[in-house]
C-alpha positions as CSV (number, residue, x, y, z in Angstrom):
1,X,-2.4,12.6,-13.5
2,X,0.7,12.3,-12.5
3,X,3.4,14.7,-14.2
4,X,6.2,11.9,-14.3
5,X,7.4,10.5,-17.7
6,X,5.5,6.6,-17.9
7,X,9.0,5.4,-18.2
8,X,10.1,6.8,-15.0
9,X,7.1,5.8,-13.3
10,X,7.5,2.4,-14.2
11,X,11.2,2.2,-13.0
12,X,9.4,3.8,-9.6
13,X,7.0,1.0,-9.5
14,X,9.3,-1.7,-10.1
15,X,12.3,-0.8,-8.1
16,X,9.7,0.1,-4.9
17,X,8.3,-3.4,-5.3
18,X,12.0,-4.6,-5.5
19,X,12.8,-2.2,-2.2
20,X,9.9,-4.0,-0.4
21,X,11.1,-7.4,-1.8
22,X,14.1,-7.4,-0.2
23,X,12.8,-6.0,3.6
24,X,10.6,-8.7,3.6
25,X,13.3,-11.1,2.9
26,X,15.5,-9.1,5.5
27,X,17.8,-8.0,3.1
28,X,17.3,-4.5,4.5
29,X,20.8,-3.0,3.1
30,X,19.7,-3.5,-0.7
31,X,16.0,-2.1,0.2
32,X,18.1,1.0,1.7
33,X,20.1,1.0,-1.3
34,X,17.2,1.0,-3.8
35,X,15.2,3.4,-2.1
36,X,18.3,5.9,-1.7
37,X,18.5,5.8,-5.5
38,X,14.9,6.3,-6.0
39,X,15.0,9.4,-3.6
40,X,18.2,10.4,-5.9
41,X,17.3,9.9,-9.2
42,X,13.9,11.2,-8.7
43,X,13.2,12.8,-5.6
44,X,10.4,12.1,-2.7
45,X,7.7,14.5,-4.2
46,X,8.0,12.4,-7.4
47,X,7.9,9.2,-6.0
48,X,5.0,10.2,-3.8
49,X,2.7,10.8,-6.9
50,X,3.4,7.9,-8.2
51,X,2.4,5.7,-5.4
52,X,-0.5,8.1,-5.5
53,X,-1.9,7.4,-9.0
54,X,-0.9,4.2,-8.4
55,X,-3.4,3.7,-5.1
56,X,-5.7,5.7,-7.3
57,X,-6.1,3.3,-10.0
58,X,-5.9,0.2,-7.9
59,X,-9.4,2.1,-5.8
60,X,-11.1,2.6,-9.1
61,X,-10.6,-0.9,-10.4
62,X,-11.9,-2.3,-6.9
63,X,-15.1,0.0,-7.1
64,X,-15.3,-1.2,-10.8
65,X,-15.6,-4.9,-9.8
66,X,-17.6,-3.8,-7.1
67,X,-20.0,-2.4,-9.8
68,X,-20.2,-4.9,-11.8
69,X,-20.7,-7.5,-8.9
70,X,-23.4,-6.0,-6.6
71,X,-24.7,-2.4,-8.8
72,X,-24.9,0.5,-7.7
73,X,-27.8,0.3,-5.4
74,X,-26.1,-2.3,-3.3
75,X,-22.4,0.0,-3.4
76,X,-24.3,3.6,-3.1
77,X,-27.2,3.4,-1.2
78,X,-29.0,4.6,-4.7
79,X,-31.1,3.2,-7.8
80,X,-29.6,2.1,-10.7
81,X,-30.3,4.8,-13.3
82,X,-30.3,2.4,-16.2
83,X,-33.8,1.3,-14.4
């Protein structure tokens, strides 16, 4: 788990998503701009771990739906151990 306060982590999230907002739409001085006061305010090895445990819980919620869609036969190679 990450060792970032929730708050902070969603200012991280939402101000990243804002950063890559604005490159997409070219608008590559306020994506510089919001990054530079991510890296500031919170540093690299911060904002790192929260992308993490963000990619973390986005692969788990996949492999959830996967689940629940084919079992764990189909996803694993392996019997169902309900069966």
């Amino acid at each position: 788990m990450s060792d970032t306060a929730a708050n902070d982590e969603r200012v991280i999230l939402e101000q990243t998503r804002a950063a890559q907002v604005a490159h997409a739409a070219g608008d590559h001085d306020t994506a510089h701009a919001l990054h530079a006061g991510l890296v500031t305010r919170y540093g690299l090895t911060a904002i790192a771990d929260v992308m993490h445990q963000r990619d973390i819980r986005e692969r788990l919620g996949i492999e959830v739906e996967l689940l629940r869609t084919f079992g764990p036969t189909a996803l694993y190679g392996r019997a169902d151990p309900a069966s």
